[in-house]
C-alpha positions in Angstrom: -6.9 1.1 -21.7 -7.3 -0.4 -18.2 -9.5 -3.8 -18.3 -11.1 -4.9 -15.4 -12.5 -8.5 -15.8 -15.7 -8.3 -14.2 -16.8 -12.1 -14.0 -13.9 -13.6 -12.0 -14.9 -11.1 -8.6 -18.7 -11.3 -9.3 -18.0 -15.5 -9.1 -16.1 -14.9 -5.8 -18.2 -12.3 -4.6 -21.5 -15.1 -5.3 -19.4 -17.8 -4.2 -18.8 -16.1 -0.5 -22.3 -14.9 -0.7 -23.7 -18.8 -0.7 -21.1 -19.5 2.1 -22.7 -16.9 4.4 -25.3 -18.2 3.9 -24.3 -21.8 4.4 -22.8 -20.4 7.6 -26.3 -18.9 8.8 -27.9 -22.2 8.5 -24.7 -23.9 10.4 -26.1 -21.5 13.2 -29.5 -23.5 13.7 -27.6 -26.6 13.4 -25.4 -25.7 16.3 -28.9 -24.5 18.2 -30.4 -27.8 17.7 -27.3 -29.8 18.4 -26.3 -31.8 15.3 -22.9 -30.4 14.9 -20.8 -29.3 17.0 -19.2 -25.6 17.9 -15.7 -25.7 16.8 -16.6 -26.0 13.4 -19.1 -23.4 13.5 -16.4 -21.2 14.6 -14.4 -22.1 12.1 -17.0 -21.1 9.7 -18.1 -18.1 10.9 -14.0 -16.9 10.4 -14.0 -17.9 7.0 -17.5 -16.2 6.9 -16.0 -13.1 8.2 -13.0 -13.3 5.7 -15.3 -13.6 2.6 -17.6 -10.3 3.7 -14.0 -8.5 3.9 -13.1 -9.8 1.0 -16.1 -8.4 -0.9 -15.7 -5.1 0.8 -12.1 -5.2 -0.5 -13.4 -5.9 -4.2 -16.1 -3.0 -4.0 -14.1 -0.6 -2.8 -11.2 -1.8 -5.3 -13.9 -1.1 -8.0 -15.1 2.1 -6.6 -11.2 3.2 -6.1 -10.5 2.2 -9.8 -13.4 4.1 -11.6 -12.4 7.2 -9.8 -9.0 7.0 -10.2 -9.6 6.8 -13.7 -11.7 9.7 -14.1 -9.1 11.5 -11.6 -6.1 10.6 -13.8 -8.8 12.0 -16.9 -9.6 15.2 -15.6 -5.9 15.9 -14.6 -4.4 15.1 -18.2 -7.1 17.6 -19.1 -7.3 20.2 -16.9 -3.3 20.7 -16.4 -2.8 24.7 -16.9 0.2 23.7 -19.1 -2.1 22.4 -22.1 -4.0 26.2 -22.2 -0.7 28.4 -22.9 -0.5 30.2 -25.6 1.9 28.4 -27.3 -0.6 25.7 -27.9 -2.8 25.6 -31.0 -6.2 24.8 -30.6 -5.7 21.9 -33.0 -3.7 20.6 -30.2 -6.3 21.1 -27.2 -8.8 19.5 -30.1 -6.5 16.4 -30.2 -6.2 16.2 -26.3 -9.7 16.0 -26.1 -10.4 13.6 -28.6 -7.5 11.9 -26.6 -9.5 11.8 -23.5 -12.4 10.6 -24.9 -10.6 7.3 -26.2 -9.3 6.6 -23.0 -12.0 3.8 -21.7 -12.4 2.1 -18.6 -13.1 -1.6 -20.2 -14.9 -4.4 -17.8 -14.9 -7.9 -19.4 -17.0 -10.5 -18.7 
């Protein structure tokens, strides 16, 4: 069983969501001349790190959940497992097999 624990990258993924944010209203700050530039640019770098960080975690989600199903359907669908020489008590047992084999996220 592969677990995934789901509340760890939601908190970053939140967590560089409100910094974006706090980066946009930096923006108007700079505009209106209360703080200066530099640190603006430094913020909109670290802004630009967290939205490639949660690309990074969406497509390490989407990558896992079909790599799963990939590693499912190959286990299954291998031309060695309908020979002959296997019983159907056998196929029965791979099935039941692959139907066990869960994708866990915890929270």
């Amino acid at each position: 069983m592969k677990t995934v624990f789901e509340k760890p990258v939601f908190l970053v993924m939140v967590s560089y969501g409100l910094y974006i944010g706090l980066t946009s209203c930096l923006i108007i700050q700079v505009i209106q001349g209360f703080i200066h530039q530099i640190i603006l640019g430094l913020c909109i770098v670290s802004s630009l790190e967290g939205i490639l960080t949660i690309i990074i975690y969406c497509v390490y989600t989407s990558n896992l959940d079909n790599l799963h199903d990939g590693i499912l359907n190959g286990l299954f669908e291998h031309r060695l497992f309908y020979t002959r020489n296997k019983s159907f008590y056998h196929l029965i047992l791979i099935m039941m097999t692959r139907a066990t084999i869960l994708l866990k996220f915890k929270a």
